[in-house]
C-alpha positions in Angstrom: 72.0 67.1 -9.5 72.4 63.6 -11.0 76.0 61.8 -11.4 75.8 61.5 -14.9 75.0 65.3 -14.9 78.1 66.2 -13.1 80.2 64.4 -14.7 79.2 65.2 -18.1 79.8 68.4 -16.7 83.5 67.9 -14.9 84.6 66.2 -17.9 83.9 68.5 -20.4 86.3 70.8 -18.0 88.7 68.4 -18.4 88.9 68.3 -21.8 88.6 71.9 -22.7 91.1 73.0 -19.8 94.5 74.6 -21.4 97.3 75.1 -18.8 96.4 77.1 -16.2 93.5 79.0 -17.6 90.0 78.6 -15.9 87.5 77.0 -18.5 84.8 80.2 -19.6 81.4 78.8 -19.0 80.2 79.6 -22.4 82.9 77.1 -23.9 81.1 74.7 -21.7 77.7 75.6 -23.2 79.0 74.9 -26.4 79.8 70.7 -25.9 77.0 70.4 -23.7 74.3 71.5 -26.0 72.9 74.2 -22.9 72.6 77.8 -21.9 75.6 79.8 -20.5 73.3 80.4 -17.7 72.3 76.7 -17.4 76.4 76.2 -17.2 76.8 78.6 -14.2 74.5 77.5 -11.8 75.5 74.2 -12.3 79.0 75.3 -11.9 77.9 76.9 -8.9 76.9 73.6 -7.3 80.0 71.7 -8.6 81.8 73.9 -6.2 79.8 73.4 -3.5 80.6 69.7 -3.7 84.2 70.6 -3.6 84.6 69.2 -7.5 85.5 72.6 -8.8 86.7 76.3 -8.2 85.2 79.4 -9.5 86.5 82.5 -10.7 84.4 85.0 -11.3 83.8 86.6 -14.8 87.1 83.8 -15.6 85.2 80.3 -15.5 86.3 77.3 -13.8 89.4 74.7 -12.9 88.7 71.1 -11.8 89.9 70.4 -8.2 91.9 67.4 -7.3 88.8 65.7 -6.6 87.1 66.8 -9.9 89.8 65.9 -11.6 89.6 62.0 -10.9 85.9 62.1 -11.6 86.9 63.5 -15.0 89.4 60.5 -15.5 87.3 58.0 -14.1 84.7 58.8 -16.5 87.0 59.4 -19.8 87.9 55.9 -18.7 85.0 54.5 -18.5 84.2 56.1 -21.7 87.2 55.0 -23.9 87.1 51.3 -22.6 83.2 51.6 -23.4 84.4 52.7 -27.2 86.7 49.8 -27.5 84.8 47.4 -26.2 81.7 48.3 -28.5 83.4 47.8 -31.7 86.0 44.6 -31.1 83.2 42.8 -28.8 79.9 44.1 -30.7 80.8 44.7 -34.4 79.8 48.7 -33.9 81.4 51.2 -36.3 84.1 53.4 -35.0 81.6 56.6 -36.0 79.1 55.3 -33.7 80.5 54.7 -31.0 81.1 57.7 -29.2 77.6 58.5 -28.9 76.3 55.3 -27.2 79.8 55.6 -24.8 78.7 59.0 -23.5 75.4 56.8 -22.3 76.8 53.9 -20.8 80.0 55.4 -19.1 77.9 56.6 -16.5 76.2 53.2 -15.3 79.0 50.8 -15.6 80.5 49.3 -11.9 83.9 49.3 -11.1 84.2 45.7 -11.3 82.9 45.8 -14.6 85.4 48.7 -15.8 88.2 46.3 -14.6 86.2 42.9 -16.5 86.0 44.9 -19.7 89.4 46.2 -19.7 91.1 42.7 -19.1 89.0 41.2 -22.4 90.2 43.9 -24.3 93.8 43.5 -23.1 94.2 46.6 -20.5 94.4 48.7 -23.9 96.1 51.9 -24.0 94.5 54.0 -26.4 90.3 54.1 -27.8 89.7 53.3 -31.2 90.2 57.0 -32.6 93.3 57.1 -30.8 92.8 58.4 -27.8 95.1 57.7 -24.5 92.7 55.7 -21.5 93.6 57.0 -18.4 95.2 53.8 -16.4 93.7 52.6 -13.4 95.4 54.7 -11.0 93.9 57.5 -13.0 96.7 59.5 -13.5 97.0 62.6 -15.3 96.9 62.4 -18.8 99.7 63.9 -21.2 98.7 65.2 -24.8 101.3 67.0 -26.9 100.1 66.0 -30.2 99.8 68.7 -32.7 96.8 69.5 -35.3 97.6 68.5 -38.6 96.4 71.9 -39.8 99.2 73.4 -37.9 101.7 71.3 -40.4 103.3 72.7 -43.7 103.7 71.1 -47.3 106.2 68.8 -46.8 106.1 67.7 -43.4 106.0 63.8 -42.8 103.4 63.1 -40.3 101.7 60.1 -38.5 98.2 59.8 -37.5 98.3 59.7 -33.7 94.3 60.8 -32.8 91.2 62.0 -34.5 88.4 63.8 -32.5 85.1 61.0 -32.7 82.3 63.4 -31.9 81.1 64.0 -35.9 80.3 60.5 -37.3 80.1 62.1 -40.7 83.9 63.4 -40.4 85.1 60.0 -39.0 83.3 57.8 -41.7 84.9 60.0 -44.5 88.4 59.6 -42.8 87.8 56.0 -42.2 87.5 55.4 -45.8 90.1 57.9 -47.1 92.5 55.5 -44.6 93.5 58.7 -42.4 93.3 56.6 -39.3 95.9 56.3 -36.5 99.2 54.6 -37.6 98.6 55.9 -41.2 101.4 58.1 -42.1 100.9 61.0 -44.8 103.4 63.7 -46.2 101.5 66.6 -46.8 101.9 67.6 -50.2 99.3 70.8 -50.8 97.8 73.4 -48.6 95.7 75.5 -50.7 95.3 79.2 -50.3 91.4 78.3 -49.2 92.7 76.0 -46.5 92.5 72.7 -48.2 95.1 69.9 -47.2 95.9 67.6 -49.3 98.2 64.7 -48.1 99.9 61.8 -49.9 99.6 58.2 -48.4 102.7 56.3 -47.6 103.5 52.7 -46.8 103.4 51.9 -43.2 106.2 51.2 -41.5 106.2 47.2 -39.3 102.7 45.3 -40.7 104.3 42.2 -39.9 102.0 40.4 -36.8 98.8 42.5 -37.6 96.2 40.8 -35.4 92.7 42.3 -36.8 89.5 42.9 -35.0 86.9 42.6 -36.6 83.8 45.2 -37.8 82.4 44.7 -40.9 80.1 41.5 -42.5 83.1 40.5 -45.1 85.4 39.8 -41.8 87.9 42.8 -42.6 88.4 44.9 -39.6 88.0 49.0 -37.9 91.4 48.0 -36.6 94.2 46.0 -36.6 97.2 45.6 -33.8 100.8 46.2 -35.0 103.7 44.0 -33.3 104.0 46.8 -31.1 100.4 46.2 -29.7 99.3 49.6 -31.4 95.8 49.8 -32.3 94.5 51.5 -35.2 91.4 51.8 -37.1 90.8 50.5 -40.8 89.4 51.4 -43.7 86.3 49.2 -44.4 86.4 49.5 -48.6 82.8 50.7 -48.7 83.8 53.5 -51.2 85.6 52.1 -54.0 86.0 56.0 -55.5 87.2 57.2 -52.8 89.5 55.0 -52.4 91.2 54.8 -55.1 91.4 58.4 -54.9 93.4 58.0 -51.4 95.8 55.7 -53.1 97.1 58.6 -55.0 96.4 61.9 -53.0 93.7 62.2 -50.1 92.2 66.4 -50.0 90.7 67.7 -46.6 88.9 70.2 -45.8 90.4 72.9 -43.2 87.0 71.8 -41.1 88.1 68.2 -41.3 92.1 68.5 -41.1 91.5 70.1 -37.0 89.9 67.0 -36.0 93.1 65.2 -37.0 96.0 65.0 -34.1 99.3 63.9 -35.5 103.0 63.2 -34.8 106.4 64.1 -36.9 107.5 61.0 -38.7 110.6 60.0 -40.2 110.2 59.7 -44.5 109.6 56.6 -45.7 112.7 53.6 -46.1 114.4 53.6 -49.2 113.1 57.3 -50.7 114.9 60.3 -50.2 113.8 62.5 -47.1 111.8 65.4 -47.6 113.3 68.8 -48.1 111.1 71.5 -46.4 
């Protein structure tokens, strides 16, 4: 079995693994595009090599050992998305895709050059945490934004970056991390339908740039927070977001967000 195999194959553990439960393999199958069957003879040999343990008719958990390759490589993977876009003008929807094919040939040394031109950066461009170099676990406790009622105030914190359609329509309706929304519909058929409000600290913005016109996928609050920007290449749209911004139930679960406070000088919102 290859090293990019199995660790395409450790971190989609990783990532699916809840708690304590052992990953099914046919959860597995699902990211990887194979065969339930394909997934447990692989697993099989993952175990061998000490990277996972087995429970039959359960699935799998990652081993200590496993579970650093898994890091290593989300590393590797996150940096790789960062990189592309502030060092190689790439789009924030393309990225993930061309990550997933260089995480697995890029030396240590490199890992470490790229990180200190981008800053030693704490989050990828959609948000998501890069493990630090000791590789420690990672903590997640954001909450769907489907899981939210009318009224909440929330802030973007993460979206998921494997549908470049999805991201591409977020970018441009400005539901990006940082952004923060209160969410004033959620129709009977599952639509969301959140209302735009101002951001909080945009004083020392440093942008990175994207686009041909110079206007940047992301800019980097005083705080050092990185978020993605909308690149104006769909003028309906929005002007539609300055007012209201609807998503579908399909495109609201790929949104991670955070409780926020209501914005400065308006009244707080009664649930």
């Amino acid at each position: 079995m290859s090293s990019a195999k199995a660790e395409d194959y450790i971190k989609a553990v990783y990532q699916l693994s809840d708690g304590e439960e052992a990953v099914p393999p046919s959860a597995i199958a699902d990211v990887l595009g194979v065969t339930t069957p394909t997934v447990t003879a692989t697993m099989k040999r993952l175990a061998e090599r000490g990277l996972v343990e087995r429970e039959e008719y359960k699935g799998s958990h990652l081993t200590d050992e496993g579970e650093l390759m898994a890091l290593e490589t989300i590393r590797h993977h996150r940096l790789l998305e960062l990189f592309l876009i502030e060092q190689l003008n790439y789009d924030w929807a393309e990225v993930h895709e061309e990550a997933d094919r260089l995480e697995h040939h890029i030396s240590e040394k490199l890992e470490t050059e790229i990180a200190t031109v981008l800053g030693d950066p704490t989050a990828d461009p959609h948000g998501a945490p890069i493990p630090s170099p000791d590789l420690e676990p990672l903590d997640d406790d954001l909450a769907l934004l489907s899981t939210h009622e009318e009224g909440d105030v929330v802030r973007v914190e993460r979206v998921r970056d494997d549908d470049p359609e999805v991201l591409t329509y977020l970018d441009r309706a400005g539901v990006v991390p940082g952004a923060r929304f209160e969410i004033i519909e959620i129709a009977p058929f599952d639509m969301v339908t959140l209302a735009p409000l101002e951001d909080e600290g945009s004083e020392g913005e440093e942008r990175y740039g994207r686009d041909e016109g110079g206007e940047g996928y992301g800019e980097e609050d005083a705080e050092g927070t990185t978020t993605a920007r909308n690149d104006g290449s769909n003028d309906d749209l929005d002007d539609a977001a300055a007012e209201s911004i609807p998503l579908p139930k399909e495109v609201a679960v790929t949104v991670s967000v955070r409780e926020a406070t209501p914005p400065r000088n308006e009244p707080p919102v009664v649930n």
